[in-house]
C-alpha positions in Angstrom: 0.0 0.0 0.0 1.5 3.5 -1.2 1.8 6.5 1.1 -0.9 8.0 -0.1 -3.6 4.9 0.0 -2.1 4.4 3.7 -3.2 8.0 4.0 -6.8 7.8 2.6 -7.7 4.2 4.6 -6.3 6.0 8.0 -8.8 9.0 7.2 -11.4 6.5 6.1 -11.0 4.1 9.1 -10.9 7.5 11.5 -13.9 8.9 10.3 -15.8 5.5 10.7 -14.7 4.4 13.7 -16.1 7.8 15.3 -19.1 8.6 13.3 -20.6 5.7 15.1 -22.1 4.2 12.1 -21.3 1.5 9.8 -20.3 4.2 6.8 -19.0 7.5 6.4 -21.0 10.9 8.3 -22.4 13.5 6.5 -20.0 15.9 7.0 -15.8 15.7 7.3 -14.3 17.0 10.3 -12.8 20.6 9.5 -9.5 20.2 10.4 -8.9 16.7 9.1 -10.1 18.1 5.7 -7.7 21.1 6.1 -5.0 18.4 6.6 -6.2 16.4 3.3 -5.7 19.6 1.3 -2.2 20.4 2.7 -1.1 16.9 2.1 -2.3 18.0 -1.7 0.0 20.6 -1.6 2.6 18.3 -0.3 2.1 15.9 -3.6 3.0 18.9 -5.5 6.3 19.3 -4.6 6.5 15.2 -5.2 5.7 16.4 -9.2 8.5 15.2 -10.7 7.4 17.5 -14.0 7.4 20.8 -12.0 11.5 22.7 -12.1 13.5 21.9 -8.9 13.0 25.1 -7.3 9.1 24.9 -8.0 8.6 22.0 -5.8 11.1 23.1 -3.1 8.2 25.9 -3.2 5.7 23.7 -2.4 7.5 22.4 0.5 7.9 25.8 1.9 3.8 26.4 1.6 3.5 23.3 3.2 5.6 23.8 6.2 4.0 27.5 6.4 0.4 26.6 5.9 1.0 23.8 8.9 2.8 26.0 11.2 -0.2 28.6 10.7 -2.6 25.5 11.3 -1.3 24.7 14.9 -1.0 28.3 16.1 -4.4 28.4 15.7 -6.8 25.4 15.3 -4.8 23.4 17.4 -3.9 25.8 20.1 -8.0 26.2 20.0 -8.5 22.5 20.6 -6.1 22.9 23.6 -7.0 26.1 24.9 -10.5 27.3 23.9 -12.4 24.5 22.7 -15.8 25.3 21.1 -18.0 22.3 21.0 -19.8 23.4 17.8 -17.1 24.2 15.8 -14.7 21.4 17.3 -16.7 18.2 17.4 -17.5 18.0 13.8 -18.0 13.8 13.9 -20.4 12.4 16.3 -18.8 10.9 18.9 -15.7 12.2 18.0 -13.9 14.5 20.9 -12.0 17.3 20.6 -9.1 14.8 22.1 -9.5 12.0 19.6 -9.2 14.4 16.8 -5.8 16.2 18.0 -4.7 12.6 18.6 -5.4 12.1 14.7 -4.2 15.2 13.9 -0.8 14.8 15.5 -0.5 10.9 13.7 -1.4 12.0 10.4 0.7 15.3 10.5 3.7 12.8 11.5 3.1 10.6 8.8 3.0 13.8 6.2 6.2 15.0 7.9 8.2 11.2 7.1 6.9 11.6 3.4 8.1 15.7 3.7 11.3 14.4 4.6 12.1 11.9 2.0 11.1 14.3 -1.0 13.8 16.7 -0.3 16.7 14.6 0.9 16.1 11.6 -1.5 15.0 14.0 -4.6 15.2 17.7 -4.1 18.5 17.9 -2.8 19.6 15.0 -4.7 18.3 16.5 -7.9 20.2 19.9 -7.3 23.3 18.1 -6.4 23.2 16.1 -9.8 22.6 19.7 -11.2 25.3 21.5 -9.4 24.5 22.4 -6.5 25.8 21.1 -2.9 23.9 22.0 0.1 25.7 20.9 3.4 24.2 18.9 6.1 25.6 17.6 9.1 29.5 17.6 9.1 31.9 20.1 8.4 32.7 20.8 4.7 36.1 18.7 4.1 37.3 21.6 1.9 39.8 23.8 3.8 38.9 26.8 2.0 35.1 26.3 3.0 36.3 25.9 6.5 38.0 29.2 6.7 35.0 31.0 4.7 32.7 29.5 7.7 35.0 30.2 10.8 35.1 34.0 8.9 31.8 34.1 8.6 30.7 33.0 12.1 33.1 35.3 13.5 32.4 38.6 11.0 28.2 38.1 10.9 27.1 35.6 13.4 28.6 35.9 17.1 27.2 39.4 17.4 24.1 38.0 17.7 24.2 34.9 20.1 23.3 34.6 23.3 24.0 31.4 24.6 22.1 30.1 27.0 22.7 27.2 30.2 19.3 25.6 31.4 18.8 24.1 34.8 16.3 22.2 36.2 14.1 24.2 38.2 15.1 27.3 36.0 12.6 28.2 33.4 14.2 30.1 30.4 11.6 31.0 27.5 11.8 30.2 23.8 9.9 32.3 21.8 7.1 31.8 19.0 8.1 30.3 15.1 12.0 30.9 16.4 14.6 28.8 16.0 16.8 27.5 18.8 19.8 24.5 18.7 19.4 22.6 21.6 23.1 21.1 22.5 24.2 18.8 25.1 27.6 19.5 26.7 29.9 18.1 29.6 32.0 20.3 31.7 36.1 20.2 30.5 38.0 18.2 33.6 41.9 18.5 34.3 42.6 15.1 34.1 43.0 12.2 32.3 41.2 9.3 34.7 38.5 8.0 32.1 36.3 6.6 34.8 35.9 10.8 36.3 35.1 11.5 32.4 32.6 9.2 32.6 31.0 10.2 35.6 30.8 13.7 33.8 27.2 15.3 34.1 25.6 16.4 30.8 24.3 19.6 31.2 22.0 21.8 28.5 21.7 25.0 26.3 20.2 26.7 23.9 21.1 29.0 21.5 18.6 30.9 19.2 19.5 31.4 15.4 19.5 35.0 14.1 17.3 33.8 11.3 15.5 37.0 11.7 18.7 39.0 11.0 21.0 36.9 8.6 20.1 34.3 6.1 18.9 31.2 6.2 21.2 30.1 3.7 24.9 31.4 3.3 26.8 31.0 0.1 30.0 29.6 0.3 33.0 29.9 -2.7 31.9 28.5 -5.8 34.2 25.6 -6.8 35.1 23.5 -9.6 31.5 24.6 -11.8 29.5 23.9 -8.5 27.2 26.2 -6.3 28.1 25.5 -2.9 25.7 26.6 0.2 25.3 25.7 4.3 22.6 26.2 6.6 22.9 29.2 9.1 21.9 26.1 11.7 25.4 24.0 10.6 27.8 27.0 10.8 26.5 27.7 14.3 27.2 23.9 15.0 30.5 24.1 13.6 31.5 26.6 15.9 29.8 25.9 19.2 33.0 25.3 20.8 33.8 28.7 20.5 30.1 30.0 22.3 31.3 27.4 25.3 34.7 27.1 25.6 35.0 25.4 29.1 33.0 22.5 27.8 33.2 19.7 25.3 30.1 19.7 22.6 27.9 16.3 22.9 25.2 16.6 20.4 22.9 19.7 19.3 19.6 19.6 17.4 17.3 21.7 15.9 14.1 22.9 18.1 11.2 25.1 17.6 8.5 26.2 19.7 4.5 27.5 18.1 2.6 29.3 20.6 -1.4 29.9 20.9 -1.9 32.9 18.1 -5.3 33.9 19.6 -5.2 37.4 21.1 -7.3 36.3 24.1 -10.3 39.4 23.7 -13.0 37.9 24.9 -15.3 41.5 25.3 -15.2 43.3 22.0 -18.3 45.6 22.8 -16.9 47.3 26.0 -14.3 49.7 26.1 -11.4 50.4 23.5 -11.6 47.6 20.9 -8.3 49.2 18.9 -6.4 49.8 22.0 -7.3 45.9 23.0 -6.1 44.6 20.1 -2.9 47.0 19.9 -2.8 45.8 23.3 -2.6 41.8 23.3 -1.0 41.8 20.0 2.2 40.8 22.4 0.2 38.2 23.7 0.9 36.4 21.2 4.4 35.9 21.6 3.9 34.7 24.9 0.6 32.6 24.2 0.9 29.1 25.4 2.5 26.5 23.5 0.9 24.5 21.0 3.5 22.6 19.4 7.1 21.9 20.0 9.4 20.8 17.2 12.6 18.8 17.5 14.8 17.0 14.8 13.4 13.0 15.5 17.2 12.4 15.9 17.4 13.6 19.2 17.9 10.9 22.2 14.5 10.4 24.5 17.0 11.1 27.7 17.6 14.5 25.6 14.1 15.3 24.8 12.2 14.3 28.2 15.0 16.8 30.0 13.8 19.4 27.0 9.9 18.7 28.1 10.3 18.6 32.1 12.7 22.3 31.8 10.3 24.1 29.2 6.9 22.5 31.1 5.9 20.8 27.8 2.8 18.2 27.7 3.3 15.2 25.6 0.3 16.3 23.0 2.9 19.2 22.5 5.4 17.1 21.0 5.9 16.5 17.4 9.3 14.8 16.0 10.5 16.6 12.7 13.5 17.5 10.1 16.5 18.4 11.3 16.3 21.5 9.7 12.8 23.2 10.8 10.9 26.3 9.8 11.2 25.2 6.0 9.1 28.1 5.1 12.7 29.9 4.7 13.1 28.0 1.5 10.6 30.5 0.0 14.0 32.9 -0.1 16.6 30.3 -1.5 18.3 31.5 -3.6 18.6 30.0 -7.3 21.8 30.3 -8.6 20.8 28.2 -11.9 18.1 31.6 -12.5 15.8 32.0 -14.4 16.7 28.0 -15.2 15.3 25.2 -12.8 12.4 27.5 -11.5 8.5 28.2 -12.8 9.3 31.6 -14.6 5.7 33.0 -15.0 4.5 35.5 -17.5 3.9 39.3 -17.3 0.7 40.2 -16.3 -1.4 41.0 -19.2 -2.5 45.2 -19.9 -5.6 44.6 -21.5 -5.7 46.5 -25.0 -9.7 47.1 -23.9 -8.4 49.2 -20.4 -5.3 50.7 -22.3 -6.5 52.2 -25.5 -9.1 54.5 -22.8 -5.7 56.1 -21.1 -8.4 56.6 -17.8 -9.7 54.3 -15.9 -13.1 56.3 -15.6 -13.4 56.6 -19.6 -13.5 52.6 -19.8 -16.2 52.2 -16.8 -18.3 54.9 -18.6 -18.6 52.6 -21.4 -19.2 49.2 -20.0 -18.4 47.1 -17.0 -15.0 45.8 -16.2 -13.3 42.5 -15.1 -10.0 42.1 -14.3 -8.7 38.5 -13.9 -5.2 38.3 -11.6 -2.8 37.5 -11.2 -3.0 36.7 -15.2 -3.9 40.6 -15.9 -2.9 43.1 -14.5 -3.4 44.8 -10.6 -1.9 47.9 -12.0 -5.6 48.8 -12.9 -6.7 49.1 -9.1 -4.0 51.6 -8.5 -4.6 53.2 -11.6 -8.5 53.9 -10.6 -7.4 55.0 -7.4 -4.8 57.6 -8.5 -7.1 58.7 -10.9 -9.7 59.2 -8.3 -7.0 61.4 -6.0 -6.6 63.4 -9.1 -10.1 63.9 -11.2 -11.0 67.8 -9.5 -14.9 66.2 -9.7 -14.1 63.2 -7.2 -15.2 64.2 -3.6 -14.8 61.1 -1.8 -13.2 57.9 -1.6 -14.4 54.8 0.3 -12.8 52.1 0.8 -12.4 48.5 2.8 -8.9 47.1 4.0 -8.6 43.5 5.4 -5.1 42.8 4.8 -2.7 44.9 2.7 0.9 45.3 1.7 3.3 46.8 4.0 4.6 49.4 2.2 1.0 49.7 0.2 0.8 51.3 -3.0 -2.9 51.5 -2.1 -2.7 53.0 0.9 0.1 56.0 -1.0 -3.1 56.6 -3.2 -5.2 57.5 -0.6 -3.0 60.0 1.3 -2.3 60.7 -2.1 -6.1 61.8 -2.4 -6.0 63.1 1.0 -3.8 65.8 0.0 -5.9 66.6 -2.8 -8.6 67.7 -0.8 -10.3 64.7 -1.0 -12.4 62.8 2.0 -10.9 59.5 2.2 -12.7 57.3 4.7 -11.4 53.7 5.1 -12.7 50.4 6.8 -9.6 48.8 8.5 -10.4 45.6 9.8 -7.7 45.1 12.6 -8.8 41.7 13.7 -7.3 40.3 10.3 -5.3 37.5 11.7 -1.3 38.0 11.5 -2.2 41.3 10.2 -3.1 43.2 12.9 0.0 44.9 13.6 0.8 46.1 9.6 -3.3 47.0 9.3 -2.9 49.4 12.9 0.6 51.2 11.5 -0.8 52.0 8.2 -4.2 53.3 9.7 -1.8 55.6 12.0 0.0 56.9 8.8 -3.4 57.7 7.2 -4.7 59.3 9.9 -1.5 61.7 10.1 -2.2 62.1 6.6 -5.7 63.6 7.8 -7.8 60.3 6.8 -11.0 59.0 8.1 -10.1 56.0 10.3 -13.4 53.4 10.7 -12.4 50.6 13.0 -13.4 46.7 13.2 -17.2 46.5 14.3 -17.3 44.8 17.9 -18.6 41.0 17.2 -18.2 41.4 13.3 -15.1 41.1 10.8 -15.7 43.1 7.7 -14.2 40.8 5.1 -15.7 42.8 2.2 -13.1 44.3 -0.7 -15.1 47.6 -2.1 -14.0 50.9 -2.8 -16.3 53.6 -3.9 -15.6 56.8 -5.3 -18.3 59.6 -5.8 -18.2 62.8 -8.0 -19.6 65.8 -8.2 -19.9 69.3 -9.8 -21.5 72.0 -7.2 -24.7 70.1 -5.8 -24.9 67.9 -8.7 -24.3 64.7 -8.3 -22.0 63.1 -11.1 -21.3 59.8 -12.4 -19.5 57.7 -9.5 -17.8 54.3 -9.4 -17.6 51.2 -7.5 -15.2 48.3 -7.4 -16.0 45.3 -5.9 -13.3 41.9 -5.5 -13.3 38.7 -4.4 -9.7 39.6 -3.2 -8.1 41.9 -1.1 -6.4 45.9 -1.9 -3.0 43.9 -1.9 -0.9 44.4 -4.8 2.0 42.1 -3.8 -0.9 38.7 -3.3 -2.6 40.0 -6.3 0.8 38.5 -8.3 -0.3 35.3 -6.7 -3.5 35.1 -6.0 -6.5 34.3 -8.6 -8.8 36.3 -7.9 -11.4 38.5 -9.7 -12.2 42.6 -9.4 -15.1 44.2 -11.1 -15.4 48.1 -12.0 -18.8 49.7 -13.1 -20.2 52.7 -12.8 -24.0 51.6 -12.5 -26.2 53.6 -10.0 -27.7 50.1 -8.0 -24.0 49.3 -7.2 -22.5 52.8 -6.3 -26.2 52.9 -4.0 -25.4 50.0 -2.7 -21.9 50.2 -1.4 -23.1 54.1 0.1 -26.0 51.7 1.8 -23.0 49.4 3.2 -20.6 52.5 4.1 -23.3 54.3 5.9 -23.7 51.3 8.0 -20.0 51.1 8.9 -20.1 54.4 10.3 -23.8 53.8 12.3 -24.7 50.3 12.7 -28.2 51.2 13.7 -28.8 52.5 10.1 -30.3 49.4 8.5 -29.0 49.3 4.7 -31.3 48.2 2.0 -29.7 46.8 -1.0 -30.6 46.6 -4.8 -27.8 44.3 -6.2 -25.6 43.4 -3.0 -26.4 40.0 -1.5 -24.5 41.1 2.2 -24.3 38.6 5.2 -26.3 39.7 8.4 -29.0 41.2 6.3 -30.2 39.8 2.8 -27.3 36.9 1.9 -28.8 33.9 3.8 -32.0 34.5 2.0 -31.2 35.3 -1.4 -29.0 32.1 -1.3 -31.4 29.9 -0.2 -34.1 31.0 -2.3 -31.6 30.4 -5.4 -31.0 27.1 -4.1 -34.9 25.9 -4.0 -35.4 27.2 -7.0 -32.7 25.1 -8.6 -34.6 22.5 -6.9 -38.2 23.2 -8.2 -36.6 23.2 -11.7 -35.3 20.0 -11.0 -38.7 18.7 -9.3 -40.5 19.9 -13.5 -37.9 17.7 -15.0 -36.0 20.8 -16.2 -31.9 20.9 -15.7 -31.3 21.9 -12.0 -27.7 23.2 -11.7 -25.2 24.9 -9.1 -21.4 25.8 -9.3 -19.7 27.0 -6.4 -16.3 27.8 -6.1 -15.0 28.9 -2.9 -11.6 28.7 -0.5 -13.6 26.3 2.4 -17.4 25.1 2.9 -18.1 24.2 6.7 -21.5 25.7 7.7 -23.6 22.7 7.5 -27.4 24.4 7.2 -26.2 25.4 3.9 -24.7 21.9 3.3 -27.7 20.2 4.2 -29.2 22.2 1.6 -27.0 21.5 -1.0 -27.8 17.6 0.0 -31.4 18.5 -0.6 -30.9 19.6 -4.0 -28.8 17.2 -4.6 -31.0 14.3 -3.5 -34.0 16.7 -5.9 -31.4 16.3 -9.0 -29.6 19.1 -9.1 -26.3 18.9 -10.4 -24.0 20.5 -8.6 -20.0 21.1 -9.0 -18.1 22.5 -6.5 -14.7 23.6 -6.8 -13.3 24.1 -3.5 -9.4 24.3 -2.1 -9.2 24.0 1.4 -11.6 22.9 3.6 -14.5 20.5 2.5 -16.7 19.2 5.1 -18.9 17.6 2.3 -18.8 14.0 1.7 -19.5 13.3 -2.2 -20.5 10.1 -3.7 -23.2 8.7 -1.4 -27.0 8.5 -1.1 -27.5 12.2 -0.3 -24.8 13.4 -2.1 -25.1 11.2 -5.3 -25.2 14.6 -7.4 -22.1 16.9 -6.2 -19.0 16.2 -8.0 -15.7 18.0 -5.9 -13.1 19.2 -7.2 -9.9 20.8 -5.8 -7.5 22.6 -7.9 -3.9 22.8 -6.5 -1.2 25.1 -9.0 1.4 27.7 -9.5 -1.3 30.6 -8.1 -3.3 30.3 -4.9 -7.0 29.9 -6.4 -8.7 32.4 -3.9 -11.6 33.4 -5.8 -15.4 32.8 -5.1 -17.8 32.7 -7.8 -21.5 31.0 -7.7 -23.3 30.0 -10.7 -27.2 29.0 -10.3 -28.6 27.5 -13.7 -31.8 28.9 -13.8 -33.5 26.4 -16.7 -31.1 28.3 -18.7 -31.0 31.6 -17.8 -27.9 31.8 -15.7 -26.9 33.9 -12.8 -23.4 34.3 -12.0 -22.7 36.4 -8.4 -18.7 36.7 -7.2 -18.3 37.0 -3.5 -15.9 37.7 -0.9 -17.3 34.8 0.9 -16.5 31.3 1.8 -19.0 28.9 3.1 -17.3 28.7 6.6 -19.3 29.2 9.9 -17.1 32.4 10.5 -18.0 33.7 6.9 -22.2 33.4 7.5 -22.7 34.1 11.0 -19.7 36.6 11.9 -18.5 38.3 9.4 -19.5 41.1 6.7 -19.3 39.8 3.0 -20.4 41.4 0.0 -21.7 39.0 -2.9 -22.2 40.9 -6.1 -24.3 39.8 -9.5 -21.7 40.1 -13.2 -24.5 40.9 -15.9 -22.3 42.2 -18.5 -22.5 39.3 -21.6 -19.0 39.6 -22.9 -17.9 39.0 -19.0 -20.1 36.4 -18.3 -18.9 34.5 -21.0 -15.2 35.3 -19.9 -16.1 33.7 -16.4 -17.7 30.7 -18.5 -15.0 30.4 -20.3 -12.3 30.0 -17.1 -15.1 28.0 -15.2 -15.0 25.3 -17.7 -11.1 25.2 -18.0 -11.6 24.7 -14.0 -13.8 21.7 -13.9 -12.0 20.3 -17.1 -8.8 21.0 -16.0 -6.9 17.0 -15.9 -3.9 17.9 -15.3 -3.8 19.9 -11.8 -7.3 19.5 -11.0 -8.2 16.3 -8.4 -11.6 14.9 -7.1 -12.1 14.1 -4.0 -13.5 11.2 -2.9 -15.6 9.7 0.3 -12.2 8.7 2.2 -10.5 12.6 1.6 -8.4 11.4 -1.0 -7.6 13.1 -4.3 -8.5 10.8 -7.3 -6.5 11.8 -11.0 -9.1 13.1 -13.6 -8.7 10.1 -16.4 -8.1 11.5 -19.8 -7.6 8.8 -22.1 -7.0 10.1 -25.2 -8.6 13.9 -24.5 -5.9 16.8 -24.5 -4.3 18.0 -21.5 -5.6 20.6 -19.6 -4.0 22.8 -16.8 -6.7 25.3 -16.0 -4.0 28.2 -15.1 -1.5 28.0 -17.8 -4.7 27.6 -20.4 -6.8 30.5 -19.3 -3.3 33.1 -19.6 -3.2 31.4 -23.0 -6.8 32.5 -23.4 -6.9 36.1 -22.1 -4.1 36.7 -24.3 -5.3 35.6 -27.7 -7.7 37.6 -27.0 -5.4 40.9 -27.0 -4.8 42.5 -30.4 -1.3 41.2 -32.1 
């Protein structure tokens, strides 16, 4: 039985054994779901097709996606466990699953390990490059370039460390420490008082934060030659403790509980509470505790007892942890050996215009990225800080760019004489901290500042500028996204952002705005499906009427393409319309609590797409008999997306874009190449082609939006 099938039967024979039932539940755990889709990413960097450096890629998302998954849904199974959204399987506690979590995760990290030593590294070495592991470099000239280095870049920074029992030193969150065993130097040459010698500990945490990951040593004889910042540390240990002979060191690494621990976010200060406890989370308790499987259990349990560590805490790994640094290796081979994507496309359509608010007088816009380009957004917003008609700009942030050229435009505007307001949402997770800073520079640049709503996240990505000329109102503009005002994610993310200048969507988003700044205004919208006021309806009535449709003996049909679907009213629902007829297709990359291929779900086909670019858009299709209706959303199906957050969901009428959507829909579901099904165990099963073409959704849908720019 292969790795993978091992994999599937372990999921399969989990969810069994704890549904309580003699076949699978309705629904997949969450987290056990969010595991199958990592361990998708994880086959990608076992693609023996993709360049060297592609898949070494895929390793670092792995690593980063799963550190991100224990800081916070398993710190929250540890330390603030929910019932409803933790016990997803009957029967199945919120210990049983952290117990499957931590197998399974073990089992990825074995496979982890054997596709870069036995063929990553192996397949740079055959092409030239050495990475050293483990033992000195024989070379004497490496030698001296290390001891140079260590001396010249690295001792400045360490601060060595002796731990005794009873003494509590603290290690800090997603750090890196060597952990080394070491024996007091003795005067004397009796071999039974050497012996007797008592190990003691320390720790020593790498300047990863200051100095590379990865130093270059002297090329030699046509090769690349590099070494870990963790193995020239090693090499020189002696020299951090020189009254003491060097046992053993390994690699270590401590996660800590991400949550900022607000549990009242209606009284008092909410900004200065989360500005706060944003520290908290470098102190939150730990959650998981990495250390290279090599190391002795004598090693480890004085490791666990010093630090106060449970044995749920524990996970073995690599000996070189936090592979999310491999995002900055560098390629020497460049631009060989590595996925070299194309420019974004500048649409002839956008370009010929010269302004932004020309081409949105004439029609609708779409702008598909990363495959066209994000330049577009800035370009609408500049415009908007310069057009003398423009007398305010609106707009939601979730999470941004440091550094954001979207942020530039707005004090850019704020100069002008323009009112800027903007929606920051500081209780973006990991982005608290860069959302604050840049709402303190636009303040100082004399902008409107609307902080996160107490019990709500506003999610939504909307900016809306309105114009006019004395007390006449003028022709405004909305822009609405299914991704965020991020320009550096936008060359990685797919996503989709609409422009239009059509009264029912500027009314709408002033309906939304107004509510941001008094939530006891209650909006009314025209074309906005919004969650907490119209989107639960509007859904389900979409849904039933696929399922009338289907009850004539007319074609009943959804598509829904979203991140994650959790929330299981609107599963059930789906289950309905499936057991009515409806054909449904869901393309969905993370988490999937739904279970295809049984009784109730005999209609719903699953497919997960896994390439180059992070699919992140959402995008519904309801059939209609025929008459389809096409909405793009900010929103995923997750419990947190329904009942907690603010989404905006938005109806694309325009023909020429609907059919552009169609066009990179059907790519999507026909895609055989990246595309996978997944199955009733959580497995992925390959799309057989026979004899059909291949078809990779991404590459073929750049291929399409650019035959369809003039030569």
């Amino acid at each position: 039985m292969n790795k993978q099938s091992r994999l599937e039967f372990r999921l399969k024979h989990f969810v069994l054994k704890n549904s309580g039932m003699g076949y699978l539940p309705k629904y997949f755990n969450r987290d056990i779901s969010w595991l199958a889709f990592n361990y998708r990413v994880l086959e990608e960097a076992k693609d023996k097709s993709l360049p060297l450096f592609e898949r070494l890629k895929f390793l670092a998302i792995y690593s980063s996606n799963l550190d991100e998954f224990f800081k916070v849904r398993v710190a929250e199974y540890k330390y603030n466990v929910d019932p409803d959204e933790l016990e997803d399987i009957k029967g199945a506690s919120p210990v049983k699953v952290l117990q499957e979590i931590n197998r399974i995760v073990d089992e990825h990290l074995q496979e982890f390990s054997h596709i870069f030593h036995g063929e990553i590294l192996a397949g740079l070495y055959q092409e030239g490059l050495m990475l050293y592991q483990g033992d000195l470099p024989n070379d004497p000239e490496h030698q001296q370039y290390i001891r140079n280095y260590f001396y010249r870049e690295v001792i400045p920074y360490l601060q060595p460390v002796l731990l005794t029992r009873g003494t509590r030193s603290f290690l800090r969150d997603n750090r890196l420490y060597l952990a080394i065993r070491l024996y007091r130097k003795k005067s004397t040459n009796n071999e039974d008082k050497l012996k007797k010698r008592r190990a003691r500990y320390a720790i020593v945490k790498l300047p990863t934060n200051d100095l590379p990951r990865f130093i270059r040593l002297p090329d030699k004889n046509d090769r690349y030659y590099f070494v870990f910042l963790d193995d020239l540390v090693r090499f020189n240990l002696q020299e951090l403790f020189p009254g003491y002979d060097i046992d053993s060191s390994y690699c270590v690494k401590l996660l800590r509980d991400a949550d900022l621990g607000i549990q009242d976010e209606f009284s008092g200060n909410l900004v200065e509470k989360i500005r706060r406890n944003i520290g908290l989370r470098k102190v939150g308790e730990p959650t998981l505790f990495t250390y290279d499987r090599d190391m002795p259990a004598d090693f480890l349990g004085f490791l666990k007892e010093t630090f106060g560590f449970l044995k749920q805490d524990l996970m073995a790994g690599e000996r070189y942890l936090n592979f999310q640094d491999f995002f900055s290796f560098p390629n020497p081979f460049s631009p060989h050996h590595q996925l070299n994507h194309p420019p974004s496309i500048h649409p002839h359509e956008l370009e010929k215009y010269g302004s932004m608010f020309n081409a949105i007088k004439v029609k609708d816009r779409m702008l598909h990225y990363p495959y066209q380009s994000f330049d577009y957004v800035l370009r609408f917003l500049n415009e908007a800080a310069q057009d003398p008609k423009v007398v305010e700009i609106k707009i939601t942030q979730y999470r941004v760019a440091s550094n954001s050229a979207v942020v530039n435009s707005l004090i850019s505007a704020a100069r002008n004489g323009k009112k800027v307001t903007v929606f920051v949402e500081v209780k973006a997770r990991f982005d608290e901290e860069n959302n604050l800073q840049l709402a303190r520079l636009m303040e100082d640049a004399g902008i409107r500042i609307i902080y996160s709503l107490p019990g709500l996240k506003v999610h939504a990505k909307m900016a809306l500028v309105l114009r006019r000329s004395g007390d006449i109102r003028k022709r405004s503009y909305a822009y609405l996204s299914t991704g965020n005002f991020n320009e550096k994610t936008a060359r990685l993310y797919a996503d989709h952002g609409f422009f239009t200048c059509k009264e029912d969507y500027v009314f709408d988003l002033e309906e939304l705005f107004e509510y941001f700044e008094n939530q006891e205004v209650i909006p009314i919208f025209r074309k906005l499906l919004v969650t907490q006021f119209n989107f639960k309806h509007e859904l389900l009535k979409r849904i039933d009427r696929e399922i009338e449709w289907a009850s004539k003996g007319k074609e009943g049909y959804i598509l829904l393409k979203m991140n994650s679907i959790q929330n299981k009213p609107l599963i059930n629902k789906l289950y309905e319309a499936s057991q009515a007829g409806v054909k449904i297709d869901l393309i969905i990359r993370g988490i999937c609590c739904v279970v295809p291929n049984q009784p109730f779900s005999r209609n719903i086909r699953i497919v997960r797409l896994v390439d180059s670019y992070l699919e992140h858009a959402r995008l519904w299709i309801f059939g209609n008999n025929g008459k389809k209706e096409v909405f793009l959303t900010s929103a995923d199906w997750m419990n947190r997306n329904v009942m907690r957050r603010i989404e905006t969901t938005f109806p694309i009428e325009d023909e020429e874009i609907l059919e552009e959507i169609f066009d990179i829909i059907n790519l999507q579901l026909r895609d055989n190449v990246k595309a996978r099904l997944i199955n009733e165990r959580l497995g992925h099963d390959r799309i057989e082609i026979g004899n059909a073409d291949q078809i990779r959704a991404q590459w073929d849908t750049f291929k399409m939006l650019v035959s369809k720019e003039p030569l």
